[in-house]
N, C-alpha and C positions, 0 to 999 in steps of 0.2 A: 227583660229582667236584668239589672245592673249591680255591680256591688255597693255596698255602702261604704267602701273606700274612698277616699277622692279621685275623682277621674283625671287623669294624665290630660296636661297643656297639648292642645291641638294646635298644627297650623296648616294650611292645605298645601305651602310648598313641601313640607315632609314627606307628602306621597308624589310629588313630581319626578320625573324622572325623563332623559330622552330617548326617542324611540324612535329609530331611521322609518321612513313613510315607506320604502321597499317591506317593509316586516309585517303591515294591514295586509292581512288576508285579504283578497278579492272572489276567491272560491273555494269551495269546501276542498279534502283532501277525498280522495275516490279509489277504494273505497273508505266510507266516513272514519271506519276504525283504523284507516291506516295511518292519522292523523300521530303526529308526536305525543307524549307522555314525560313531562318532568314528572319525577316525584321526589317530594320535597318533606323529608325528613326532618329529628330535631338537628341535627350537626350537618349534614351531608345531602346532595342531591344526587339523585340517579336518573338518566336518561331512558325514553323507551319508546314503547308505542302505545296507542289507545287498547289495542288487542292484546297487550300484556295484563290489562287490568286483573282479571280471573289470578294471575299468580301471585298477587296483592291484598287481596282478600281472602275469607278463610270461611270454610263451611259454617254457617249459623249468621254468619254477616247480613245487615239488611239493608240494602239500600233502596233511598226514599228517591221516586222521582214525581220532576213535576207533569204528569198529564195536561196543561193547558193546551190548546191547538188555536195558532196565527190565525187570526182572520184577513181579508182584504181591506187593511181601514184606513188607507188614504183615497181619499175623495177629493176630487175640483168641482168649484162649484162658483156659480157666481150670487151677485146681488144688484141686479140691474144689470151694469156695465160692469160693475168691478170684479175683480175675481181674487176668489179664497181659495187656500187651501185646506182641507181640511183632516186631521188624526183622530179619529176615534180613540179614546183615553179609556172610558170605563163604561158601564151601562150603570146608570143611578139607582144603586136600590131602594124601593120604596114609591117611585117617581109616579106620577100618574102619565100615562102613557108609555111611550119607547124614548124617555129621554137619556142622553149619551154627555157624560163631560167629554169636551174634546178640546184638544190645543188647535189654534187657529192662527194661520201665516195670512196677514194683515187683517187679524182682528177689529182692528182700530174702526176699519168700516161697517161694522155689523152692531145693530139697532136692538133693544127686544121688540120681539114681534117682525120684524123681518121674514119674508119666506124665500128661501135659497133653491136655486135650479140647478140640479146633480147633473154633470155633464155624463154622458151615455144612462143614465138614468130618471128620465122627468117625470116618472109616476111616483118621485119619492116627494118632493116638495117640504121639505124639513121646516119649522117654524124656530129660531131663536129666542129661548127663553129669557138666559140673561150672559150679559157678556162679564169677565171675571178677570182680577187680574192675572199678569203673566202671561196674555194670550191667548187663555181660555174662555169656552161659553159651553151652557145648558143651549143642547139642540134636540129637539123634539122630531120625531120622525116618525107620529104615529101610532097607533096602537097595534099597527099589523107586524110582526118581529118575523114573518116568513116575508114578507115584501122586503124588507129591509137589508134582511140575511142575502134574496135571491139578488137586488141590485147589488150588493157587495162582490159577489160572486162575479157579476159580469161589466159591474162600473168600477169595483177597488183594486186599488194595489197593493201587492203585499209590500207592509212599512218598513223596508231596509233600514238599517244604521245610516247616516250620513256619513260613513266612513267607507262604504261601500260603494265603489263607483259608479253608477248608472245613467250616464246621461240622457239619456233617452226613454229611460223607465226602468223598471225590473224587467230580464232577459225570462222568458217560458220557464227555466228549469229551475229560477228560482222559488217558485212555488212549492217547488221539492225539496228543492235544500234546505230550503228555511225553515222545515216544518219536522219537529222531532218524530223519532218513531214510536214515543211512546202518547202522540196529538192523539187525545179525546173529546175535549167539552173546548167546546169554539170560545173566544172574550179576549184573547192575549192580542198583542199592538206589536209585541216583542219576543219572538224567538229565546227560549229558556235555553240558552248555545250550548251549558255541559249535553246536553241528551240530544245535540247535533252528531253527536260520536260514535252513535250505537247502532248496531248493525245484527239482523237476525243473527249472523254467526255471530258474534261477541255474544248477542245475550244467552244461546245455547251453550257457551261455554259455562258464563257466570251459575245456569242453572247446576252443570255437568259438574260443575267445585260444589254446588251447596250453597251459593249464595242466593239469598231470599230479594224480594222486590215487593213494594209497596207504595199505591201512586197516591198523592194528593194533589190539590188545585189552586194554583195559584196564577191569577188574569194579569200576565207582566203588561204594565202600561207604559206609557212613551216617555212619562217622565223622568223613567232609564238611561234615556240620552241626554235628561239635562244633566251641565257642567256642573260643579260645585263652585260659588262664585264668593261664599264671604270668604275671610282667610282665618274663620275662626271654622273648621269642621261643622261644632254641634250648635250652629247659627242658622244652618242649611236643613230643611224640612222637605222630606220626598214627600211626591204626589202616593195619595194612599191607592193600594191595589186590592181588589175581593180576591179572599181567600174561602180556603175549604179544608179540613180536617175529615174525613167522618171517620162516628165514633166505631167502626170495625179497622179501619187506619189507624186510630190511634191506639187502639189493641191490640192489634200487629207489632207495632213499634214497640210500645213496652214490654211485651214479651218477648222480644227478641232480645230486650237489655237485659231483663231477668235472668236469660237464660245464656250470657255472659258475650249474645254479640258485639258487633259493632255496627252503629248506624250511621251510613254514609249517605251523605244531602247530597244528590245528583247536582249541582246547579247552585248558586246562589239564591234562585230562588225559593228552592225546595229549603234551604238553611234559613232564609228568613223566616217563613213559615211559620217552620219546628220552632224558633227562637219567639216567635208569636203566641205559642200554646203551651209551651214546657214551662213546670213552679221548678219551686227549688231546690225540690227534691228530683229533679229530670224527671219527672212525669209530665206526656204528651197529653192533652186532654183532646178534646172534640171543638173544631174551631169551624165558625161560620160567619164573615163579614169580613170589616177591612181591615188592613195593618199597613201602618207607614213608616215600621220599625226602620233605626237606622244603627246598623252594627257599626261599630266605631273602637279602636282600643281603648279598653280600661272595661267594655262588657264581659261578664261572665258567660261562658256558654254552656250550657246544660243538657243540650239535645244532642246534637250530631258528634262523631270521633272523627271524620273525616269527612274531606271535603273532594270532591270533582268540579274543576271547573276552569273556564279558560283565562286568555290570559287580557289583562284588563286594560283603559285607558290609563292613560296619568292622572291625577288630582279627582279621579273619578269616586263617585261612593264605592263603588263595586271592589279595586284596589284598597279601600280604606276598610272593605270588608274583610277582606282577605288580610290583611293584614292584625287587624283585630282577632281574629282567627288562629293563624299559625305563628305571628308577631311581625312586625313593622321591619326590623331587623336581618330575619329568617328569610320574608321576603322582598327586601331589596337586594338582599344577594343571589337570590333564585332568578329575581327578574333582569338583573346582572347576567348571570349566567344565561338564561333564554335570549334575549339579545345577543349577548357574545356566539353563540350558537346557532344563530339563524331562527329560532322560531318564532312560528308565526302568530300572529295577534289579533284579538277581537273575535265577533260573532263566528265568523266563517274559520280561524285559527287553529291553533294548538290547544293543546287542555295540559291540565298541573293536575295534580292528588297530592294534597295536602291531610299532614295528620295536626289537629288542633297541638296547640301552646306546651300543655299539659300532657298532652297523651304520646306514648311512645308504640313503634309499631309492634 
């Protein structure tokens, strides 16, 4: 949902910025909550930790998290002699069979109708439907989705950022880290990283303040990690992700505004979401299917007060969200200051709380 103003001239060096390579997180902070805490006011920044959140919030507050849970969705695989790699993207709704868009590292070689051999997996024998540009194709894996799920389990890997070191693969414990505490419904390719933060004890505090929780679903896909490549921002079109509302979620959420909370989007994801279902009067409705929203400044926001979430690439959408958010301005001096201070960055990173444009705390 957008103003009818005219929307502010874009350019993607506006959200560039430098960022020393010592500042990529390579592992979480342990324990999760003891992770840093900017919080990022309209004037002023204040330093903390993730475990101070509870003293930030206020009894009746609700925050939205996202429940997705990481699957194992990188695959190798070959075709004849050649070998692909392969990212599970999305499960196709509607599709006849178990077909998956996925992004594909040498695409170029894959046919439709091709049948591909899952390395540690050869009971799966995927059929290529169609190949698509930018590296994707329709891969069909069958009508068995417990066959599918179980080779995942024991042929995939969980899809790191490529900013995350691993030369040799994901290490054992990354299957833990990567995976939030609040993982339910398996489909995500991508780690929802604010809810990398939370920890039984943090969430027994936030209960012990009064603050409320309510999860919805949203399957982050890989095309999170793509760059932004025009130099005009709203030229650039994210790959769409399946989302979820349901309508006792979205009744949750309204009533907690009614009754004069505040509703905090765990995550960027959980913000796109809301910013998916909320009219214009801030009411959240009931959402089910896909959204390719792209938050950008000059968007109106209607759903969330505040925001949780870490700290982002340069010229990324995620930065371009964030900033549309709390403003362009607000944070490039925040992410001035988190640099000048050592914090750390990306999935595995620090986190920020941000209070939107408009709202004061």
């Amino acid at each position: 949902m957008t103003s009818t103003m005219p929307l502010p001239e874009l350019r993607a060096e506006d959200f560039d910025f430098a960022l020393p390579e010592a500042l990529i997180a390579q592992s979480p902070a342990r324990p999760r909550d003891a992770a840093r805490l900017l919080i990022v006011e309209a004037d002023a920044e204040q330093d903390g930790t993730v475990r101070d959140l509870p003293a930030w919030l206020r009894p009746g507050d609700l925050m939205v998290v996202n429940d997705t849970r990481v699957i194992p969705a990188r695959l190798r695989a070959r075709r004849g002699e050649a070998r692909v790699e392969i990212m599970l993207n999305r499960a196709e709704a509607g599709a006849q069979g178990n077909v998956w868009h996925a992004l594909v590292r040498n695409a170029k070689k894959l046919r439709p109708g091709d049948i591909l051999s899952i390395e540690g997996a050869p009971e799966l024998a995927p059929r290529v439907v169609e190949r698509q540009e930018g590296g994707a194709a329709l891969i069909d894996f069958g009508r068995d989705q417990g066959l599918l799920a179980a080779a995942l389990e024991r042929a995939g890997e969980i899809p790191l950022p490529p900013y995350i070191a691993r030369p040799e693969g994901p290490l054992p414990e990354d299957r833990d880290d990567y995976q939030p505490i609040f993982a339910r419904n398996p489909g995500a390719v991508a780690a929802p990283t604010a809810s990398l933060h939370f920890t039984p004890s943090l969430l027994e505090g936030l209960r012990d303040r009064g603050v409320e929780q309510v999860s919805l679903t949203l399957h982050v896909g890989a095309g999170t990690f793509l760059p932004i490549r025009a130099d005009n921002p709203r030229e650039h079109k994210l790959h769409a992700e399946w989302g979820e509302i349901s309508p006792a979620a979205a009744a949750t959420i309204n009533a907690a505004r009614a009754k004069g909370g505040r509703i905090v989007a765990i995550g960027t994801t959980a913000l796109r979401l809301l910013e998916s279902a909320v009219d214009k009067q801030g009411i959240i409705h009931p959402f089910r299917g896909l959204t390719d929203i792209f938050l950008l400044p000059g968007h109106v926001f209607r759903s969330a007060d505040m925001l949780l979430t870490n700290f982002h690439l340069p010229k990324s959408s995620l930065f371009m969200l964030v900033s549309a958010f709390a403003g362009l301005e607000r944070m490039r001096g925040a992410y001035a200051r988190a640099i000048a201070g050592g914090y750390r960055f990306y999935s595995y990173g620090d986190a920020s709380l941000l209070f939107r444009e408009d709202r004061t705390p």
